[in-house]
C-alpha positions in Angstrom: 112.2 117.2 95.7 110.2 115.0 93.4 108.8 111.7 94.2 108.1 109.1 91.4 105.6 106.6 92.5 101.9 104.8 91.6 100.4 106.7 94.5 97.9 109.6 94.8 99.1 112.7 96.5 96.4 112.6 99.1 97.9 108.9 100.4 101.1 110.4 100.9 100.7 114.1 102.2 97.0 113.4 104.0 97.6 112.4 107.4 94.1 112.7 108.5 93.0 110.4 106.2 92.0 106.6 108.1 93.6 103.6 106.5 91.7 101.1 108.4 89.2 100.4 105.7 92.0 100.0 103.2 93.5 96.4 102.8 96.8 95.5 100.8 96.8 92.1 98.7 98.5 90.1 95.8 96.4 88.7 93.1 97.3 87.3 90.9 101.0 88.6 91.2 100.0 91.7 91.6 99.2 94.1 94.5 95.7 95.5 94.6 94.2 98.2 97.3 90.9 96.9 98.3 88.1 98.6 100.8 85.0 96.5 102.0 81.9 96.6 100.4 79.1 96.1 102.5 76.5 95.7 99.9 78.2 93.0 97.9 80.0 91.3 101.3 82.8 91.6 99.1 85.8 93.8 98.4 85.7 96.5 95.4 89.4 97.3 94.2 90.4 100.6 94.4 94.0 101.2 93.0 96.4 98.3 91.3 100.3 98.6 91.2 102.0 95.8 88.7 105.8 95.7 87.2 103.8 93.3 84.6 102.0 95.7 82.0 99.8 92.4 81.2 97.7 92.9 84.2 96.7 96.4 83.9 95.0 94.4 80.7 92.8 92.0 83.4 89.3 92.7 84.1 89.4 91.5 87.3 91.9 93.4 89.0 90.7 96.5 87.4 89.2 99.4 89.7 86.0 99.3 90.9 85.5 95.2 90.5 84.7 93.1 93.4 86.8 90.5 94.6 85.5 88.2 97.2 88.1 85.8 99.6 
């Protein structure tokens, strides 16, 4: 079987792995993975999915910025 998609292997297959520090959101029409940053009270982008190619250009929704709400 092969699976075509954005994610890692370990979110798939790992089901030991806790997803409650992991939040799911649009920006910007596209959907970014963000976990909480408790140094910045803010919320550092881990993975970004986009149809648009455009967005993978955009500094803020790149990995590892912070994005605050």
């Amino acid at each position: 079987m092969i699976i075509y998609t954005p994610l890692l292997e370990q979110e798939i297959f790992d089901e030991e792995q806790q997803h409650d520090n992991f939040y799911w959101l649009n920006v910007d029409h596209a959907t970014v993975k963000m976990r909480r940053d408790e140094e910045s009270n803010g919320y550092e982008i881990v993975h970004m999915t986009s149809t648009n190619p455009a967005d993978y250009l955009k500094k803020h929704l790149q990995p590892g910025s912070i994005y605050y709400l």
